[in-house]
C-alpha positions, 0 to 999 in steps of 0.5 A: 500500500502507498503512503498517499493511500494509507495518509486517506484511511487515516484522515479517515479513521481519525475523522471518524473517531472524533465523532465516536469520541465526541458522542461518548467522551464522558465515557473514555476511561482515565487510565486508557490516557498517558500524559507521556503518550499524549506529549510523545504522539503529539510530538510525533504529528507535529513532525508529520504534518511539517512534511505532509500538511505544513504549518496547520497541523503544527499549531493543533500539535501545539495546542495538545502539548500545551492542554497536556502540560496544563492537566499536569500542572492542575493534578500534579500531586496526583499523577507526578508518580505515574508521569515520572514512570512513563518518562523513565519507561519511554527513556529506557524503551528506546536503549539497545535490547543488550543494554538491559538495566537488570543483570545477574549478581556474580556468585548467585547463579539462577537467583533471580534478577535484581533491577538496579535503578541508574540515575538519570544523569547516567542515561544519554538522552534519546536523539531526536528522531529524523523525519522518515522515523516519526513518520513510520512510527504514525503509521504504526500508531494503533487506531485507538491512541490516535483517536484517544489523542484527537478525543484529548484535543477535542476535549479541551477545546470544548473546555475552553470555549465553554469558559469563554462562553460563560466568561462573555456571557457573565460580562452581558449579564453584568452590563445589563445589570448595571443598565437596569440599575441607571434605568431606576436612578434619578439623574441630577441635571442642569439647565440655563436660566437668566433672571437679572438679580435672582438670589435663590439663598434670599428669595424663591427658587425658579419652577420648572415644569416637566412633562414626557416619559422615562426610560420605564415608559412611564408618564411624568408631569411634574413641577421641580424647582432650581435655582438661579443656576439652573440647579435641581432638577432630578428625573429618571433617564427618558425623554422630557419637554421643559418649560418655566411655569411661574415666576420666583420672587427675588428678596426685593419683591422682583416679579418676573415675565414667564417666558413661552418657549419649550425645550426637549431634553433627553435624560442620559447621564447623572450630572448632566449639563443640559444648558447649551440645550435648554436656556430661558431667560426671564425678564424684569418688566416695569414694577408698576405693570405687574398685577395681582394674579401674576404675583399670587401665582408667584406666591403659591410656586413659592409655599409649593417649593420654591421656597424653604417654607410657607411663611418664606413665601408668605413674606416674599409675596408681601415684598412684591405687593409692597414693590409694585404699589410703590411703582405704581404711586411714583408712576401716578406722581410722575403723570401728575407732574408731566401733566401740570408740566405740560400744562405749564409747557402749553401756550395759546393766543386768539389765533394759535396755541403751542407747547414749549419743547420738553429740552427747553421747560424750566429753562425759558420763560415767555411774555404774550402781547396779543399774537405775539409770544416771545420764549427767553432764557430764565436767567435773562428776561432781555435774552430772547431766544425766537419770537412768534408773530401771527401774519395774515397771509400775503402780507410781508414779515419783517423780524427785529433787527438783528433777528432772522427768521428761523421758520413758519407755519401756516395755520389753516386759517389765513394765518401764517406764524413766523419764528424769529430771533438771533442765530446764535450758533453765529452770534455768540462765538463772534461776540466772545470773540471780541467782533463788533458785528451787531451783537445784540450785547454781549454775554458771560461765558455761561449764558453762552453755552445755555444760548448755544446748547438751546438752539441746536438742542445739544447736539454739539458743544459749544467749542465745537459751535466755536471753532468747528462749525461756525469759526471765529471768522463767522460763517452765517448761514452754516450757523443759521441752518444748524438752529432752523433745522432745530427749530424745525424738529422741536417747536414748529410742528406744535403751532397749531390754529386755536381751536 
């Protein structure tokens, strides 16, 4: 029979007995199996599968040796005996039948033998056996030691990937252990909030309201409350929608606007910072325009938890009512005045009535003859700043000396009242100056600064006026128009036709 021929019955019969092998492994007796047999038979496919399979048959080789020398190392007390005895057999089985380690004592004739043990360090060591002698040595293994050693691989392997099995699988069950456990756990997170001199130590936390469902599928609406940091918030992981249900209730009585928007979050983490996602901002609206209920809903988030009792909230809502009606009382006075001002501001002939501009009240003064209405400066009845004559329409007009006209406007009513006066944006710089150009007088630097400031309406300073726009060496009509655009804007669009 050809080697080719004889390698096929063998893959075959060892196929074979790994199937046998496998149905009754539970069934292979103990002492059938030799560590050393293993070791040496392993060996030995080793060097045949480097000649007939290469490096595959190699790596199962080593494999074996190893799964061998680990049994050795576990049952060591056991089997070391037993493992020494096969060594010592294998060692001397491969010696020279005339080498035999018994001989007759001289003078004993037929006594029987008696072995004498020789150290081991006496006996050379077998040399390795060449190629053509580990592969006679397959052929003539016995079907049943291969099929045992294919069986001894197959079993470990089999033990081997059972405890990585239970290895993973004990990992799964910890992982889903610990998911189950964060499903259950509140979550600490925290929002953006901006609310202008909150102080949540001092007045009432800000109530948010949360609305979705967690991580159990579970329902949630809720009020929870945080602070001006947005701190305070604990859910379950899940899926939420935020929103601000109510305004705190700052130390001072500060009541806030509730601002509309919403935003969703998701709960994943412990100590999650959800502020790039969810920020509201509560504005401060004008004390006098808060009302009753907006503080009463204030008060009752502030008994139900935004603060750290129910007599707390109690003095705080007292702060907001007691704010909001001085806001109120002080806007009630500052309508009173402007009314009594605007009073104050309001003119009237018997042919046209106006309002002193608000930039000039409490610094000019008038005097009336007929429908003639003349605004000077407070300081200086002799200062007159523009003077107001009614003229029936397609008569001429002619100002006082040294005036200049600065507008006009038609009543409607066959009247047309001209506005005139010095400019004084020209006048006085040329007059500070020590220029006699008709300078209706002349005036401390004070005056001229007030004169300066009221016909251009502060819109630049006198230095400016000075050596800017106008010059030392007078320029009129830029300084003319600089008061007439003024004017313009200010005082003539009140003249109107008395009713």
């Amino acid at each position: 029979m050809s080697d080719e021929t004889r390698g096929r019955e063998d893959a075959a019969q060892d196929a074979e007995a790994c199937a046998e092998a496998l149905e009754s492994l539970d069934r292979i007796a103990l002492d059938e199996l030799s560590l050393s047999d293993l070791a040496v038979d392993a060996q030995d496919e080793v060097r045949e599968g480097t000649e007939d399979e290469g490096s595959d048959a190699k790596d199962a080789s080593d494999e074996a040796e190893a799964e061998a020398e680990a049994e050795e190392d576990d049952s060591k007390d056991d089997v070391q005996s037993e493992s020494a005895s096969g060594e010592e057999t294998a060692l001397l089985g491969s010696l020279p039948a005339d080498d035999s380690l018994t001989r007759e004592l001289p003078g004993l004739g037929s006594a029987p033998a008696v072995d004498e043990t020789i150290a081991m360090g006496d006996i050379p060591l077998p040399s390795v056996p060449s190629a053509r002698e580990a592969k006679a040595r397959h052929h003539k293994m016995s079907p049943k030691r291969r099929n045992l050693m294919v069986a001894g691989v197959v079993a470990a392997a089999l033990v081997a990937g059972g405890a990585g099995y239970a290895a993973w699988n004990g990992y799964q069950q910890e992982q889903a252990a610990v998911a189950a456990v964060n499903a259950h756990t509140m979550m600490s997170v925290q929002i953006g909030v901006h609310a202008a001199g909150l102080d949540c130590s001092t007045g009432s936390k800000i109530p948010v309201q949360v609305s979705g469902q967690d991580s159990d599928g579970s329902s949630v609406s809720e009020t929870l409350y945080v602070d001006e940091h947005g701190r305070g918030i604990k859910l379950l992981p899940g899926d939420y929608t935020l929103s601000i249900a109510g305004s705190p209730i700052a130390a001072d009585g500060t009541i806030y606007t509730v601002p509309t928007t919403k935003a969703q979050v998701s709960v994943k983490s412990d100590g999650q910072d959800l502020s790039a996602q969810v920020s509201f901002k509560l504005k401060v609206p004008s004390a006098d325009t808060v009302t009753d209920d907006q503080i009463d809903a204030a008060a009752k988030y502030a008994e139900e938890g935004g603060a750290s009792s129910a007599a707390v909230a109690k003095v705080l809502q007292q702060a907001a009512t007691a704010r909001r009606d001085a806001a109120v009382n002080a806007m009630s006075s500052r309508e009173a005045q402007a009314a009594r001002d605007a009073d104050a501001r309001h003119k009237a002939t018997n042919l046209y009535q106006l309002d002193i501009p608000v930039e000039w009240y409490g610094k000019v003064a008038t005097w009336q003859n007929g429908n003639t209405l003349c605004i000077y400066l407070a300081s200086d009845s002799n200062t007159p700043i523009v003077t107001l004559v009614a003229v029936r329409d397609g008569e001429s007009f002619t100002p006082d000396k040294g005036d200049t006209v600065l507008g006009a406007a038609s009543l409607g009513n066959g009247y047309t009242v001209y506005a005139s006066g010095p400019v004084y944006p020209y006048v006085v710089p040329q007059t500070i100056n020590g220029r006699t150009q008709d300078p209706v007088s002349t005036y401390p630097m004070d005056t001229a600064i007030d004169l300066v400031e009221l016909t251009t309406g502060n819109r630049y300073t006198y230095s400016q006026i000075k050596n800017v726009l106008v010059g030392k060496d007078g320029k009129a009509d830029a300084a003319t128009k600089l008061e007439t655009d003024y004017l313009a804007q200010i005082l003539m669009p009140s003249i109107k036709a008395q009713d």
